[in-house]
Every structure is written in C-alpha cells, then in structure tokens.
N, CA, C and O atoms as a printed pandas DataFrame, in Angstrom:
     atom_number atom_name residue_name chain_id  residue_number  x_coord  y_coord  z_coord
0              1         N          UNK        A               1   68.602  160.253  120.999
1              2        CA          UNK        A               1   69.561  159.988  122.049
2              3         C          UNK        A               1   69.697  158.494  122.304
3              4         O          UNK        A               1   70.832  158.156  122.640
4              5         N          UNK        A               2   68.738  157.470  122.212
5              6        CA          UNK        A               2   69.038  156.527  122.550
6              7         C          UNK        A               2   69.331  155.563  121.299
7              8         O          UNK        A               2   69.800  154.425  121.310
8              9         N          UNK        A               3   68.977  156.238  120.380
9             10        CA          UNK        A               3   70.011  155.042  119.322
10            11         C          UNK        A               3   71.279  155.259  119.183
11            12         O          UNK        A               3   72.076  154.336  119.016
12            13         N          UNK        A               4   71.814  157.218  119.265
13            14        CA          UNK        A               4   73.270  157.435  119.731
14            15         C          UNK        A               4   73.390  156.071  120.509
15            16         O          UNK        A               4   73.879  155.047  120.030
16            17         N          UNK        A               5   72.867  156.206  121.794
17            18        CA          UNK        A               5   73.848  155.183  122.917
18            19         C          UNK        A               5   74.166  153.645  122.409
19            20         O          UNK        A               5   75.139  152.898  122.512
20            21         N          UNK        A               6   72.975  153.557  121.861
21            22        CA          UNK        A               6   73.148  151.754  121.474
22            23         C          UNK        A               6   73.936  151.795  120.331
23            24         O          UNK        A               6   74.246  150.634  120.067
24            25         N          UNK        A               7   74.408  152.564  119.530
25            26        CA          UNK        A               7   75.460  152.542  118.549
26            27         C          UNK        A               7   76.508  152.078  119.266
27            28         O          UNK        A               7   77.146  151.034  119.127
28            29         N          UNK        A               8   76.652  153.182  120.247
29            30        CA          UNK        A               8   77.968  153.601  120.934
30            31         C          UNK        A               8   77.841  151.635  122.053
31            32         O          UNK        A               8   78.795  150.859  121.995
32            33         N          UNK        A               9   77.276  151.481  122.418
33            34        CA          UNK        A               9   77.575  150.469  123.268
34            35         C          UNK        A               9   78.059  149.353  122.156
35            36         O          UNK        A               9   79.219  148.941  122.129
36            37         N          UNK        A              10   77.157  148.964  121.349
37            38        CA          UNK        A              10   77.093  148.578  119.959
38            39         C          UNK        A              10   78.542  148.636  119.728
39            40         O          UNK        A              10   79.018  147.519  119.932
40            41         N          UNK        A              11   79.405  149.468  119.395
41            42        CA          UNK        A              11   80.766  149.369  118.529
42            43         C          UNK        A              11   81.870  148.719  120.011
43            44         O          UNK        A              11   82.909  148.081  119.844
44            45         N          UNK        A              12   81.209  149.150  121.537
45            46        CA          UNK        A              12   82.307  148.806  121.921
46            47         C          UNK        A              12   82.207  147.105  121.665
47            48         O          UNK        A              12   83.219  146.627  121.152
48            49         N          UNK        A              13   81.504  146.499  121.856
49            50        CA          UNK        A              13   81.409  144.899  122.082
50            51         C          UNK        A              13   82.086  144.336  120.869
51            52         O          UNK        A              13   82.488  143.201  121.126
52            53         N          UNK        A              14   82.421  144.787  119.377
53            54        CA          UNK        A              14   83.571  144.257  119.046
54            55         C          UNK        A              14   84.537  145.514  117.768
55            56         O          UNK        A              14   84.154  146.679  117.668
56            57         N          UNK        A              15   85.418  145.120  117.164
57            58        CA          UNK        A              15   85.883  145.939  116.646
58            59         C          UNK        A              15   85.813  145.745  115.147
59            60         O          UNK        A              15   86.222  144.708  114.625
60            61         N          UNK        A              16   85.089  147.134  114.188
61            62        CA          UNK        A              16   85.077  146.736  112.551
62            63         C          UNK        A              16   86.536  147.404  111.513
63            64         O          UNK        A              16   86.947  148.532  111.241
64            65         N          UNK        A              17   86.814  146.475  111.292
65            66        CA          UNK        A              17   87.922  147.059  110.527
66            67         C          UNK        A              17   87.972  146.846  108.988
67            68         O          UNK        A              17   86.936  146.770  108.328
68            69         N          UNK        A              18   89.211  146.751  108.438
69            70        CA          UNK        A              18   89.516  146.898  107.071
70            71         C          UNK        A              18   90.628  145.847  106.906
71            72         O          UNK        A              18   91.349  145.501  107.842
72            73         N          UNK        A              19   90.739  145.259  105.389
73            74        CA          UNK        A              19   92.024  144.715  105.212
74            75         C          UNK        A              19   92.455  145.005  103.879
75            76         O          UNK        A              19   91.639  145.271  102.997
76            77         N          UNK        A              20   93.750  144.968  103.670
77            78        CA          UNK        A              20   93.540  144.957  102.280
78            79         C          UNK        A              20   94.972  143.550  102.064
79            80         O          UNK        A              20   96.037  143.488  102.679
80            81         N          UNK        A              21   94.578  142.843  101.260
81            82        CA          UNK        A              21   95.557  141.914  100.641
82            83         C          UNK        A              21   95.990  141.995   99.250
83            84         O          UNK        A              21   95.376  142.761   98.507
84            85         N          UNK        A              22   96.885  141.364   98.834
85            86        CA          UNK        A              22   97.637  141.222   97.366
86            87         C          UNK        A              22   97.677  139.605   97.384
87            88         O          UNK        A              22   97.609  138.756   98.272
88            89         N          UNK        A              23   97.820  139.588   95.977
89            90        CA          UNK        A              23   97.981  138.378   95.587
90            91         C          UNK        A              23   99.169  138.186   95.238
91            92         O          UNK        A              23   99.766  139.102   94.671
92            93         N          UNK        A              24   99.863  136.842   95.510
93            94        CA          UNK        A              24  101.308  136.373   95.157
94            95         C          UNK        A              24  102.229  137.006   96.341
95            96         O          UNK        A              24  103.311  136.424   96.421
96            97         N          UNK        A              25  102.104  137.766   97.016
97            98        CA          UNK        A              25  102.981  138.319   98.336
98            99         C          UNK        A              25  102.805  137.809   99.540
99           100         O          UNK        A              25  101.864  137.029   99.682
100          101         N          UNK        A              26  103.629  138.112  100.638
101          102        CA          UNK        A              26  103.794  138.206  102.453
102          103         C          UNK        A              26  103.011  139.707  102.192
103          104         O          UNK        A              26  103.162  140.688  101.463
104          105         N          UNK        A              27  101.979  139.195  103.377
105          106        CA          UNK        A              27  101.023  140.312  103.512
106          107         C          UNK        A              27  101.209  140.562  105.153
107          108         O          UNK        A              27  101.424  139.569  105.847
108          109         N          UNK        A              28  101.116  142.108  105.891
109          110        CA          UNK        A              28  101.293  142.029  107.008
110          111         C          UNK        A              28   99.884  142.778  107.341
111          112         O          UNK        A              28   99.716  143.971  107.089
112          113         N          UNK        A              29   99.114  142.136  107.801
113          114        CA          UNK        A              29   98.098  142.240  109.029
114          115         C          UNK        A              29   97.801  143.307  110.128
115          116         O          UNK        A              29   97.908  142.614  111.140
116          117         N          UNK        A              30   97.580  144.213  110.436
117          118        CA          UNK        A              30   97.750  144.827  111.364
118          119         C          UNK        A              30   96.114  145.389  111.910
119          120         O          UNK        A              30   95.209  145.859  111.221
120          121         N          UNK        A              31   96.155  145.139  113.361
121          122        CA          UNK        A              31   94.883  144.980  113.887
122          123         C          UNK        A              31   94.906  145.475  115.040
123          124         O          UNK        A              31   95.958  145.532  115.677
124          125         N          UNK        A              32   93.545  146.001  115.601
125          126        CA          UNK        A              32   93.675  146.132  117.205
126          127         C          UNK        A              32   93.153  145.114  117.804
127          128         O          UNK        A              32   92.031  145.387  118.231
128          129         N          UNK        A              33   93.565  143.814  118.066
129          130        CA          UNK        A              33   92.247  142.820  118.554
130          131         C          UNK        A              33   92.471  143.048  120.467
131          132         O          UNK        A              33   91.578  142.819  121.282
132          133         N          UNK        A              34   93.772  143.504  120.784
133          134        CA          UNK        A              34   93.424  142.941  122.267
134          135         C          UNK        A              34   93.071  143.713  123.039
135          136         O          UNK        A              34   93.457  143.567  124.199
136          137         N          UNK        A              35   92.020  145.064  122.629
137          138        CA          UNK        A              35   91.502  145.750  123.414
138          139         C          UNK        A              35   90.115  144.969  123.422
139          140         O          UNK        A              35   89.187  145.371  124.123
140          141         N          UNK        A              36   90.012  143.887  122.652
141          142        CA          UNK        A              36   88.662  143.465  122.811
142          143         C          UNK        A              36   88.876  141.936  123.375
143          144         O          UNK        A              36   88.033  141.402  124.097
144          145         N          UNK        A              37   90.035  141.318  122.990
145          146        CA          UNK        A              37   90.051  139.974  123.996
146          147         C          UNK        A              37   89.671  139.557  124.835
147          148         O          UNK        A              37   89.878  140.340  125.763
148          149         N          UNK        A              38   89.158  138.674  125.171
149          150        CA          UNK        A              38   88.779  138.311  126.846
150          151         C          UNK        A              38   89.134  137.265  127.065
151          152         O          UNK        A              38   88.716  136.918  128.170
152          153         N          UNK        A              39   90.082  136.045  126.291
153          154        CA          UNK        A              39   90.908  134.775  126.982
154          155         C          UNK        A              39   92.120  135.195  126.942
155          156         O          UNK        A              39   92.638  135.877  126.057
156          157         N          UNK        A              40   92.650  134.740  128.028
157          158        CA          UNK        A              40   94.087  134.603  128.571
158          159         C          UNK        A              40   94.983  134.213  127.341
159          160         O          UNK        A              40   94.519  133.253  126.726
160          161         N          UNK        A              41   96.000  134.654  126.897
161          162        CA          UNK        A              41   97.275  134.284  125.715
162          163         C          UNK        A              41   96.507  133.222  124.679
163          164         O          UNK        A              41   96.503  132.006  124.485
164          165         N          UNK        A              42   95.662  134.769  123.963
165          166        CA          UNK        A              42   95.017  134.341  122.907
166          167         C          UNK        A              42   95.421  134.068  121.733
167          168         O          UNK        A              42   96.312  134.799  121.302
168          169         N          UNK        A              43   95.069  133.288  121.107
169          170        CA          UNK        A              43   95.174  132.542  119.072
170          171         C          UNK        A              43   93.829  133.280  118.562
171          172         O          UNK        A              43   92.694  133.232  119.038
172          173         N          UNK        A              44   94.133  133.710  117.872
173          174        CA          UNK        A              44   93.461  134.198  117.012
174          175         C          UNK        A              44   92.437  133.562  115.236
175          176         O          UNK        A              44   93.249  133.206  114.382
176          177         N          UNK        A              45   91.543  133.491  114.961
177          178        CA          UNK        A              45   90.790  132.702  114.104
178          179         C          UNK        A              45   90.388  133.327  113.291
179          180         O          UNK        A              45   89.425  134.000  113.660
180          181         N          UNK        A              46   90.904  133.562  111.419
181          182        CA          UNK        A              46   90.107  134.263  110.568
182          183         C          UNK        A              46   89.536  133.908  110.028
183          184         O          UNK        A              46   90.187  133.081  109.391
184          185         N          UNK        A              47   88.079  133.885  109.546
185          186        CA          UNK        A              47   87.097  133.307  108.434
186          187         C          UNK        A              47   87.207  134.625  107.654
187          188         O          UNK        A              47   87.166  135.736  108.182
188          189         N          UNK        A              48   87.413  134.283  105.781
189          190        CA          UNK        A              48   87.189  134.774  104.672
190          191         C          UNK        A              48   85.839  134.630  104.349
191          192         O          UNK        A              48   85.702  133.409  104.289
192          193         N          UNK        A              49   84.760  135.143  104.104
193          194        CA          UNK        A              49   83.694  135.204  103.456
194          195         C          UNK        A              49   83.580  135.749  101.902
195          196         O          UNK        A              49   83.441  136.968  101.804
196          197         N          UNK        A              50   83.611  135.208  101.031
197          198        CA          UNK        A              50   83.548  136.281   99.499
198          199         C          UNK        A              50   82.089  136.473   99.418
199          200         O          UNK        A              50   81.193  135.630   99.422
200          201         N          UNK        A              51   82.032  137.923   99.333
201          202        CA          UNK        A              51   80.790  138.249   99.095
202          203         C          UNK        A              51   80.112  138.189   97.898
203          204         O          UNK        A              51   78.892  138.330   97.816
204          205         N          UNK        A              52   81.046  137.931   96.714
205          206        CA          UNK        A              52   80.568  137.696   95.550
206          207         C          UNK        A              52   79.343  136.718   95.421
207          208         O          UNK        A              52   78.125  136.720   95.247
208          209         N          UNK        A              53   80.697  135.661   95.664
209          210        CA          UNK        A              53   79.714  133.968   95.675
210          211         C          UNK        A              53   79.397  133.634   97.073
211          212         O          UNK        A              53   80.287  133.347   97.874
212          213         N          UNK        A              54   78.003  133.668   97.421
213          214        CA          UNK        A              54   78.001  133.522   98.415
214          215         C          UNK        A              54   77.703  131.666   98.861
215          216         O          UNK        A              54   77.566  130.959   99.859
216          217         N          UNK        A              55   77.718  131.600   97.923
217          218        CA          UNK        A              55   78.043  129.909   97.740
218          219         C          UNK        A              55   79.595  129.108   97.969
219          220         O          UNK        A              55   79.694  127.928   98.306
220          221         N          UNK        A              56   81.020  130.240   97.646
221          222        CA          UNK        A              56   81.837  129.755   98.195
222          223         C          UNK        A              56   82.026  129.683   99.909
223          224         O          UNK        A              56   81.550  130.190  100.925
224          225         N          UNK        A              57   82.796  128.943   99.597
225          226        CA          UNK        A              57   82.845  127.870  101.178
226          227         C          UNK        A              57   84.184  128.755  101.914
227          228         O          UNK        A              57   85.276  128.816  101.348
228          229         N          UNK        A              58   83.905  129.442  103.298
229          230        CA          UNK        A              58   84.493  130.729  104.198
230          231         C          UNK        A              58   85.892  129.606  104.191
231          232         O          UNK        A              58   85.845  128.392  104.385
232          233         N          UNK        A              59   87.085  130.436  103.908
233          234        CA          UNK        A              59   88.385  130.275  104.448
234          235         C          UNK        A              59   88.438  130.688  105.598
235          236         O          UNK        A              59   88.015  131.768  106.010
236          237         N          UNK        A              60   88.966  129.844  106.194
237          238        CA          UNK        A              60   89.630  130.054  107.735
238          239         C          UNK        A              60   91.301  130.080  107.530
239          240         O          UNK        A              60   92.084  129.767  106.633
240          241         N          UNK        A              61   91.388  130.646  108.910
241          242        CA          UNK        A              61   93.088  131.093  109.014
242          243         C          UNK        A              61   93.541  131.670  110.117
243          244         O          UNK        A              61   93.022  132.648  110.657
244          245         N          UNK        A              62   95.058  130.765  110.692
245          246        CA          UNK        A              62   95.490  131.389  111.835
246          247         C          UNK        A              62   96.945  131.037  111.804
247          248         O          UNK        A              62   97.603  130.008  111.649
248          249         N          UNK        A              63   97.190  132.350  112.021
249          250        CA          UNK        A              63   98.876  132.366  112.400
250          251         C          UNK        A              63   98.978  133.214  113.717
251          252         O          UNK        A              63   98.012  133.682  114.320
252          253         N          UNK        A              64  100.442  133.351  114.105
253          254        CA          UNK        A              64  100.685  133.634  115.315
254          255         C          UNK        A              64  100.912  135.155  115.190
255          256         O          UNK        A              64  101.279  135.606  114.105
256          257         N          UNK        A              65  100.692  136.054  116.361
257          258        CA          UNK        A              65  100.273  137.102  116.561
258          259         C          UNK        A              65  102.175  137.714  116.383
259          260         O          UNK        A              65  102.943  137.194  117.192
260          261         N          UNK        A              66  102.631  138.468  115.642
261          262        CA          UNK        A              66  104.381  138.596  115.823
262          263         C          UNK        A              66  104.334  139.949  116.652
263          264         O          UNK        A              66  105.395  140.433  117.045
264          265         N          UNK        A              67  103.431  140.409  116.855
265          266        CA          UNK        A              67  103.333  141.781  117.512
266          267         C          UNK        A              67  104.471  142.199  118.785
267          268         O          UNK        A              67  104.521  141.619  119.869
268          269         N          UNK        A              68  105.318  143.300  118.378
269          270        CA          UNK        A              68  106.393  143.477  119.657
270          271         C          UNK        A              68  105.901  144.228  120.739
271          272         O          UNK        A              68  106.445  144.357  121.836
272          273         N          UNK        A              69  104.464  144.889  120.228
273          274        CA          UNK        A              69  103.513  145.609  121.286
274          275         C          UNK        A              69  102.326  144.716  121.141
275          276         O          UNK        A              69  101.864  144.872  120.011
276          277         N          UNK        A              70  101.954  144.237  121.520
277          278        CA          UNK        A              70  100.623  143.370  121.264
278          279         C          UNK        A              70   99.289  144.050  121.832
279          280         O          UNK        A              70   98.124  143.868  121.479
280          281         N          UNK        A              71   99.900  145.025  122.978
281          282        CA          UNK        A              71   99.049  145.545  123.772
282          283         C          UNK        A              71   98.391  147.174  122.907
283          284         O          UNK        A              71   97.474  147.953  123.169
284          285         N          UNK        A              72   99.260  147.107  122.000
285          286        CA          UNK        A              72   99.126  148.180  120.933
286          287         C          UNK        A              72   98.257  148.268  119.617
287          288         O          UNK        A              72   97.440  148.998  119.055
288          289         N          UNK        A              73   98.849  147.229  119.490
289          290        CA          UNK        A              73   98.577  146.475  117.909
290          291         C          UNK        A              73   99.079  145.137  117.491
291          292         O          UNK        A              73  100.207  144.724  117.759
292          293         N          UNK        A              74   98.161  144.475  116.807
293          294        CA          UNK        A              74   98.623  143.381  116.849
294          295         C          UNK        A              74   98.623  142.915  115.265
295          296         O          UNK        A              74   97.726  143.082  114.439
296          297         N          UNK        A              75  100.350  142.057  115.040
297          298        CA          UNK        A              75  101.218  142.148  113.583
298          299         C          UNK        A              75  100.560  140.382  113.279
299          300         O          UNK        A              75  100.673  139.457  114.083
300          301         N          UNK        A              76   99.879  140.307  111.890
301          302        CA          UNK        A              76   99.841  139.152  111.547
302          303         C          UNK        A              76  100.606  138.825  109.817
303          304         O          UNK        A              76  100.478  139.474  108.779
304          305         N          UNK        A              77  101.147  137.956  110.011
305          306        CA          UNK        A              77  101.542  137.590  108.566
306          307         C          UNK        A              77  100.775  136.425  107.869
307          308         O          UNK        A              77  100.604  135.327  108.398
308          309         N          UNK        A              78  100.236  136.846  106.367
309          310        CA          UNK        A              78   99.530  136.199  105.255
310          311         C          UNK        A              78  100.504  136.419  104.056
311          312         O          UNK        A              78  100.901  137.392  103.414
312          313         N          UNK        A              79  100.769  134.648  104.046
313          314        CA          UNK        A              79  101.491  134.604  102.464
314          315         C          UNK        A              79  100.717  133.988  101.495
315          316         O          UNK        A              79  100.671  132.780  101.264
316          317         N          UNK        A              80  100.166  134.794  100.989
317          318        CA          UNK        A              80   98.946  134.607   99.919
318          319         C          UNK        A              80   99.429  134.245   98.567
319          320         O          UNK        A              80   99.566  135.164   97.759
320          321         N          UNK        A              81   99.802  132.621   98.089
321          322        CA          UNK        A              81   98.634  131.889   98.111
322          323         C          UNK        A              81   99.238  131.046   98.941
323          324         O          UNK        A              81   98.439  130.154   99.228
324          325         N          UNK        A              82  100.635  130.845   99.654
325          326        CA          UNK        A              82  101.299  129.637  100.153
326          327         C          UNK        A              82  100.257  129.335  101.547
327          328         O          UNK        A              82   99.715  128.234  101.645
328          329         N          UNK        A              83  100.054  130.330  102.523
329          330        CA          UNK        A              83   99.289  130.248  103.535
330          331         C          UNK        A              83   97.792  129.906  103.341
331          332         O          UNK        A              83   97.095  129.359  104.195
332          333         N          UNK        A              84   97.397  130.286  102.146
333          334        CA          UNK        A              84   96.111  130.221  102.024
334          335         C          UNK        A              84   95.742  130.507  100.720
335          336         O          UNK        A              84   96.000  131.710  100.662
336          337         N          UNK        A              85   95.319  130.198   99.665
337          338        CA          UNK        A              85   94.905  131.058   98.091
338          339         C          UNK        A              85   93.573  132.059   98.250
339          340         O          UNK        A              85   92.637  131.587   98.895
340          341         N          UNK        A              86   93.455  133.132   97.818
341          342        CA          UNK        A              86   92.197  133.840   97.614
342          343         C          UNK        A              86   92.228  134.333   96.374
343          344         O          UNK        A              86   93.212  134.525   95.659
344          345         N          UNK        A              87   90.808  134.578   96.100
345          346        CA          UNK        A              87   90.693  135.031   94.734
346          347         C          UNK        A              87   90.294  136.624   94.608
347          348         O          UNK        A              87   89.592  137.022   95.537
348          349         N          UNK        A              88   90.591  137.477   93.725
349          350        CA          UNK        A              88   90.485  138.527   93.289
350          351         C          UNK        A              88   89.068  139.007   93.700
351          352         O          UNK        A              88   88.220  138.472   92.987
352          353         N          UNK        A              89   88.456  139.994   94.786
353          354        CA          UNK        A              89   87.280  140.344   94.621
354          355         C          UNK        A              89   87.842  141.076   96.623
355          356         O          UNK        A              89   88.815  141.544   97.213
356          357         N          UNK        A              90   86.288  140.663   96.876
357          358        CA          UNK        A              90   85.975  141.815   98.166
358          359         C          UNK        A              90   85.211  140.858   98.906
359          360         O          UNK        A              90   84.286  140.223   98.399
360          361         N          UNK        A              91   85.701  140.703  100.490
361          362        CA          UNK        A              91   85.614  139.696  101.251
362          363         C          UNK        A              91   84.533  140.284  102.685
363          364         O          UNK        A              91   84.408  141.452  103.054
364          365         N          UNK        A              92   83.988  139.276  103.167
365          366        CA          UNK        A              92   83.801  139.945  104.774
366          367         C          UNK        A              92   84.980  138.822  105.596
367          368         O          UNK        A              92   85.234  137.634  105.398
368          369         N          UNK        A              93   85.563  139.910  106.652
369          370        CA          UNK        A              93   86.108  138.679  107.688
370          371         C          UNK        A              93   85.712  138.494  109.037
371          372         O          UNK        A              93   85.640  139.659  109.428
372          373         N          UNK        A              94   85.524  138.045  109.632
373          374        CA          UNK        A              94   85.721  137.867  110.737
374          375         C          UNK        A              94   86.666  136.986  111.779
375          376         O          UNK        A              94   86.980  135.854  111.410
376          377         N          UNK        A              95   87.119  137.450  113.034
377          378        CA          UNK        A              95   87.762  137.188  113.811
378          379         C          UNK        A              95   87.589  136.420  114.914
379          380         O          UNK        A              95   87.590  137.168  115.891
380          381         N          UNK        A              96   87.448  135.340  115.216
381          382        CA          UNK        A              96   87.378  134.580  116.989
382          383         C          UNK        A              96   88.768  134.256  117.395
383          384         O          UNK        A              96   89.808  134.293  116.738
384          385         N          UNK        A              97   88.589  133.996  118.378
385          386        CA          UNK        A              97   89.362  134.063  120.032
386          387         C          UNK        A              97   89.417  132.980  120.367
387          388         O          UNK        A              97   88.600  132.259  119.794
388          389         N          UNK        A              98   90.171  132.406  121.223
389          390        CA          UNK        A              98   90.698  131.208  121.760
390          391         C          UNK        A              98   91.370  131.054  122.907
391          392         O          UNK        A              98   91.612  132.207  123.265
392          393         N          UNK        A              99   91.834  130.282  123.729
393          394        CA          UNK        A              99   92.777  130.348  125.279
394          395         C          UNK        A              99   93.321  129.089  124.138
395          396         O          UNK        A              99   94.509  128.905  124.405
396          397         N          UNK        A             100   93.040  128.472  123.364
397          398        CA          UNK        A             100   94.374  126.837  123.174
398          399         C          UNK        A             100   94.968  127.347  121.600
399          400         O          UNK        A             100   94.225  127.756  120.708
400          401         N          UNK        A             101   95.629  127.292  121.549
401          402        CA          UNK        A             101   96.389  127.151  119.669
402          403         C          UNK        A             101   95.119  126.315  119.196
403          404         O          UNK        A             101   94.343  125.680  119.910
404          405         N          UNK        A             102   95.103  126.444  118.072
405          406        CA          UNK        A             102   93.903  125.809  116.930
406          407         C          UNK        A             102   94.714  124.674  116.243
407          408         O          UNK        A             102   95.945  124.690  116.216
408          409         N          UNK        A             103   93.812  123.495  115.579
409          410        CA          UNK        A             103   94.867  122.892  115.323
410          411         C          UNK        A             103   94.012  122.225  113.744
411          412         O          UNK        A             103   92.900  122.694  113.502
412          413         N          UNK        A             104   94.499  121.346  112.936
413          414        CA          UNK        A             104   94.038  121.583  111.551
414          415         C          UNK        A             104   93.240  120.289  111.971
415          416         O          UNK        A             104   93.754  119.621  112.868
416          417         N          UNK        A             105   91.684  119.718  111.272
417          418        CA          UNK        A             105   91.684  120.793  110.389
418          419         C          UNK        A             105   90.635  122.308  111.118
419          420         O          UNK        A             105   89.754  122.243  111.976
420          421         N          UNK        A             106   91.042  123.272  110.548
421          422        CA          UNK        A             106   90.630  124.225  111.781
422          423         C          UNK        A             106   89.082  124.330  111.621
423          424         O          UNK        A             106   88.589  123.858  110.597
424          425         N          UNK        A             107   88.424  124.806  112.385
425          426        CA          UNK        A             107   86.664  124.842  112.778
426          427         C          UNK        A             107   86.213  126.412  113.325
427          428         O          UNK        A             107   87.231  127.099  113.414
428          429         N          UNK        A             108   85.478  126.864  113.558
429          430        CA          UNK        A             108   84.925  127.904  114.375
430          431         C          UNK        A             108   84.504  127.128  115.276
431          432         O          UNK        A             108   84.370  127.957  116.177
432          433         N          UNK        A             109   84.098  125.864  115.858
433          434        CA          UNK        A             109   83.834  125.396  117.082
434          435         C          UNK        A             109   84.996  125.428  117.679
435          436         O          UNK        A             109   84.875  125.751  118.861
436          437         N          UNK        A             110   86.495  125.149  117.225
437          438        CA          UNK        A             110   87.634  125.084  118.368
438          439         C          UNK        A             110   87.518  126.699  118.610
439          440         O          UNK        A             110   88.682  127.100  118.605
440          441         N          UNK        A             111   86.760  127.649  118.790
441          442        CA          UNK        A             111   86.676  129.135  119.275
442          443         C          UNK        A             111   86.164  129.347  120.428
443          444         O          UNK        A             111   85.635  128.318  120.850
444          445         N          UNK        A             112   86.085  130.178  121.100
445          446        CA          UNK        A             112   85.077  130.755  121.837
446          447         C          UNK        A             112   83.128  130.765  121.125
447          448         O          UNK        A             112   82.054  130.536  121.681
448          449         N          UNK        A             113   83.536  131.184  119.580
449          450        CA          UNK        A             113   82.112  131.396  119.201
450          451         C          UNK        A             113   82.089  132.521  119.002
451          452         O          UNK        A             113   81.531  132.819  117.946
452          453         N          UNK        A             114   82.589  133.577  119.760
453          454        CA          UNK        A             114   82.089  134.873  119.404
454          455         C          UNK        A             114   82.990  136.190  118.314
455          456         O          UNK        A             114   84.198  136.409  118.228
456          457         N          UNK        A             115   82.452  136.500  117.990
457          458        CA          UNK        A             115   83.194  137.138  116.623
458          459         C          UNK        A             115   83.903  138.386  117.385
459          460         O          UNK        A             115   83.236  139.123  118.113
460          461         N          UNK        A             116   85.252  138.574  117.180
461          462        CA          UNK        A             116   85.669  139.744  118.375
462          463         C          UNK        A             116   85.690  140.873  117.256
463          464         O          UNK        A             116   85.637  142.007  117.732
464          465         N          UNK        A             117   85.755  140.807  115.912
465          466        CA          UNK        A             117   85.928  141.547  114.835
466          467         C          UNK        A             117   85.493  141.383  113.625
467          468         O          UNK        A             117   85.803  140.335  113.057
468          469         N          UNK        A             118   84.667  142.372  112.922
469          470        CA          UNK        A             118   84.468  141.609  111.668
470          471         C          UNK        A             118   84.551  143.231  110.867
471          472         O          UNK        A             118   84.657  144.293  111.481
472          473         N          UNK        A             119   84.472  143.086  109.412
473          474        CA          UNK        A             119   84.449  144.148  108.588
474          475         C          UNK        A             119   84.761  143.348  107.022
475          476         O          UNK        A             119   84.429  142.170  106.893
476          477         N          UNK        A             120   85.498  144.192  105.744
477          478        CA          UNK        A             120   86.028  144.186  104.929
478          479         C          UNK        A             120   87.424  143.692  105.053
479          480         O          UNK        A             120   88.212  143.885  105.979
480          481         N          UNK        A             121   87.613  142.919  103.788
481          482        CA          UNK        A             121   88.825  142.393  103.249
482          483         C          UNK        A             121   88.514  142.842  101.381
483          484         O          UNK        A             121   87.532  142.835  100.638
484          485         N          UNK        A             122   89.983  143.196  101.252
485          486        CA          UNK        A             122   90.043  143.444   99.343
486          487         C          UNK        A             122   90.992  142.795   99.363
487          488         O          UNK        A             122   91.769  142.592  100.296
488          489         N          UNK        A             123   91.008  142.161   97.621
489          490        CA          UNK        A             123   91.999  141.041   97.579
490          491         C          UNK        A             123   92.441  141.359   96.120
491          492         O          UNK        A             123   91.666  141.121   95.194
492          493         N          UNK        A             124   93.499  141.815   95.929
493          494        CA          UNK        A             124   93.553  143.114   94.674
494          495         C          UNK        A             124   94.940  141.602   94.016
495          496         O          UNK        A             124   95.631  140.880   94.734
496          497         N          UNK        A             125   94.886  141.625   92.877
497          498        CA          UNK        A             125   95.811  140.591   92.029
498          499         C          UNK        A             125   96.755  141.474   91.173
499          500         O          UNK        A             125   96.258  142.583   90.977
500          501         N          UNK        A             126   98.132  141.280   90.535
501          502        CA          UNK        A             126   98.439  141.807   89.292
502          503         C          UNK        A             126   97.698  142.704   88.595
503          504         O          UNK        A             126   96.581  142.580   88.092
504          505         N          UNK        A             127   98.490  143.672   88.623
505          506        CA          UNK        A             127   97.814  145.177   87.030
506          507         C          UNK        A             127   98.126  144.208   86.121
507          508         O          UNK        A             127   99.152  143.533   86.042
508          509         N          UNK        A             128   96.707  144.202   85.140
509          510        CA          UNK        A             128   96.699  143.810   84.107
510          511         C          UNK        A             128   97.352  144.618   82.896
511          512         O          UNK        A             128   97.546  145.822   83.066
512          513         N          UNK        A             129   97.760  143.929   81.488
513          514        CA          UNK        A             129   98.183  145.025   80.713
514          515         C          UNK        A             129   97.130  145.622   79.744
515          516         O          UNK        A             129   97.553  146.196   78.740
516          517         N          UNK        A             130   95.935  145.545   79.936
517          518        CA          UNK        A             130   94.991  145.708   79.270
518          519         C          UNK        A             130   93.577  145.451   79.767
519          520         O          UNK        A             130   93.300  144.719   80.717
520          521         N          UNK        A             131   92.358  146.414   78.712
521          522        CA          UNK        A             131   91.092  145.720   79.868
522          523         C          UNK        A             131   90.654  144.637   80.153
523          524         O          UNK        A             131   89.738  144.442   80.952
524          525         N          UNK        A             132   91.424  143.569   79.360
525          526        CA          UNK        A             132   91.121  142.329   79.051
526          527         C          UNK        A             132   91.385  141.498   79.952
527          528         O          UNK        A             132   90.762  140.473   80.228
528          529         N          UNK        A             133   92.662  142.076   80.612
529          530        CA          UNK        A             133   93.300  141.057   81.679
530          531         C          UNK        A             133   92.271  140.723   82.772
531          532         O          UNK        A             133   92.570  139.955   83.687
C-alpha cells in the first residue's frame, strides 16, 4: 500500500511522456504541460539527451506554445533540422518552465530548474532502400 501511494504522488509532481520526431520535416509536438505549470504565461524549455552517446552534449529548445486550447493541450512546432538538427536514434527529454521568454544562447539556468516533464523522444530518418542504408 504504501509504495502504491508514493508512485501515485510520485507521477503527480510531473508528467512522463513520449515523442516521436522525423527527420527533414515540421514536426508538431503535442503535450499536456499546463496541468503541471506553476509560473504565470509560461515558455517552455526542451533538453534532448541521446542516450546512445552519452557523451553528446543535451540540445536545448524552445518555441512558442501555438495551442488554441492550451488549457487542454499544448501544440509545439519542430522543424527538424532548420530549428534544431538531431540524429537518428532514441532520446530522453526533458521539459522546464519559465515566467520570461528564454533568450539565446539558451541555458537551463534561465528556468525555474525544475523538470515539469521528462520521458522518451525517437528520432526516426528516411526508409532506407536497403540494409545498408
């Protein structure tokens, strides 16, 4: 019973999700972040982690929330590679929060600090025409 509860308290404090991206496209985003927000007309902050190499260095990333329900769900657009390049494999991300717009070059210190979301990212490229590709 009491590791039930601490799960359960556990998942509310932030939210784990999924992403999936393509390479060479406008990718649309879709998230629940503002049931977990807690600053006023928030910006939003993504760090890429590749779990492969854990020696590459975390992409960060923020665009503006286009959401026509925000209170619903919230719409982000990634134009992968113009917005940002990633490479072919399987990512962790996480999410921070903000009350000011972020501004370049961007940091996890211009955040709050606290991760409002984290989980999986896939970053799937071109069908190859062969196993070779």
């Amino acid at each position: 019973m009491g590791l039930f509860l601490f799960i359960i308290i556990y998942k509310l404090s932030y939210n784990i999700g999924m992403i999936y991206i393509e390479q060479g496209v406008v990718n649309q985003i879709v998230l629940t972040l503002t049931e977990v927000t807690t600053v006023p007309t928030p910006h939003y902050l993504f760090a890429f982690t590749n779990e492969m190499n854990t020696l590459s260095v975390t992409e960060l990333f923020t665009t503006a929330d286009i959401s026509l329900y925000p209170e619903r769900y919230n719409l982000f657009v990634l134009n992968e590679p113009v917005d940002i390049p990633l490479l072919q494999g399987q990512f962790i991300y996480q999410i921070y929060q903000s009350s000011v717009p972020y501004v370049l070059p961007l940091t996890i210190a211009q955040s709050t600090g606290v991760v409002i979301e984290e989980g999986r990212m896939v970053v799937s490229g071109p069908v190859g025409t062969s196993i070779y590709d």
